[in-house]
C-alpha positions, 0 to 999 in steps of 0.5 A, a space after each residue: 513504451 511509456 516514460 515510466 517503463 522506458 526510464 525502468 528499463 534503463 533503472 534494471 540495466 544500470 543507469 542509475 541517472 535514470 533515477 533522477 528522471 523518474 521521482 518527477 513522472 511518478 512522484 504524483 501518483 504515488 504522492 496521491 496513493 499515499 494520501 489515500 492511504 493514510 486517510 484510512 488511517 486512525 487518527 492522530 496518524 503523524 506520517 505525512 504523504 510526502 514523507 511516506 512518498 520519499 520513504 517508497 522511493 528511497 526503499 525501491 530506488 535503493 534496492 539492490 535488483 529492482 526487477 521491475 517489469 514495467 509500471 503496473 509491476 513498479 506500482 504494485 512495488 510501490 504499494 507493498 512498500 507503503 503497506 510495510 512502512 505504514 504497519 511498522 509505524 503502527 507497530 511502532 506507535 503502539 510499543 510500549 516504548 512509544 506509548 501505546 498503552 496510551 490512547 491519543 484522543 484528538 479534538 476533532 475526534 471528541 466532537 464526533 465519536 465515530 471513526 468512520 472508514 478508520 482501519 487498524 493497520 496492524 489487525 489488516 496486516 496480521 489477517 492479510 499475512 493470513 490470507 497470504 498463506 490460504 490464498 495468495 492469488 486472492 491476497 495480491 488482489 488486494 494488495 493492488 486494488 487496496 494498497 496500489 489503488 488499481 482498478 478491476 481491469 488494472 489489475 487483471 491486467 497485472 495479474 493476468 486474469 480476466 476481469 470477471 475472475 479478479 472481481 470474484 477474487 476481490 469480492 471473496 478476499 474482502 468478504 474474508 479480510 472482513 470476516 477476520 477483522 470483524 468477528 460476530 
């Protein structure tokens, strides 16, 4: 039994001290997740990773009854917190309220024009909302290998599925996120 499993199961019977041990084992990779992360945001992004990090630990520390099933389980928590915190900030930066009719331009982006591999948050929340409801198998494989960073076989194993089924499904959900988000 790993570290981060042992110290989970001590989380789910109680042992809230349990907590303090495991921010340092998976602080890392969810500080690297959230790198990721956020480097396919637009720019002019103002969360920063450590911020993001902290937020999904508070958010799944704090939670009443976890349930977590191990550490792929825990990950997979992990990614659907970050996914939410991130489409709330973009929900938010783009009210009114906030500003969001403006559009902010950063130096860096008037020198080069194009946005790369930039995602708008808010369009892939509202397609995968979408996929969620018509294929729901096909929408947790995304969340895991988009928003988890799993691997094919990380997530098979997740999932319980073979790694060939997981690639078909993978490559099926983000032919049809990419039709959505890309309309002729």
């Amino acid at each position: 039994m790993s570290d981060v499993t042992r110290i989970l199961t001590a989380i789910e019977r109680g042992e809230m001290q349990a907590a303090d041990e495991l921010l340092p084992i998976v602080y890392q990779e969810l500080r690297l997740l959230a790198a990721q992360m956020l480097s396919r945001e637009r720019p002019g992004q103002t969360l920063q990773a450590t911020a993001l990090v902290h937020e999904v630990y508070i958010r799944l520390v704090g939670s009443e009854d976890p349930g977590w099933e191990g550490r792929r389980h825990f990950f997979g928590a992990a990614a659907e917190a970050m996914r939410r915190i991130l489409v709330d900030s973009a929900r938010r930066k783009a009210s009114a309220r906030h500003g969001g009719e403006h559009v902010r331009i950063d130096l860096p982006e008037v020198a080069q024009s194009s946005h790369g591999d930039r995602i708008d948050l808010l369009a892939l929340n509202e397609a995968l909302e979408r996929l969620q409801q018509e294929h729901p198998d096909k929408a947790e494989i995304i969340k895991l290998r988009f928003f988890a960073g799993l691997s094919l076989e990380q997530t098979a194993a997740a999932v319980g599925l073979s790694r060939a089924t997981v690639q078909r499904k993978w490559a099926y959900a983000r032919a049809w996120l990419f039709g959505r988000l890309n309309p002729a």
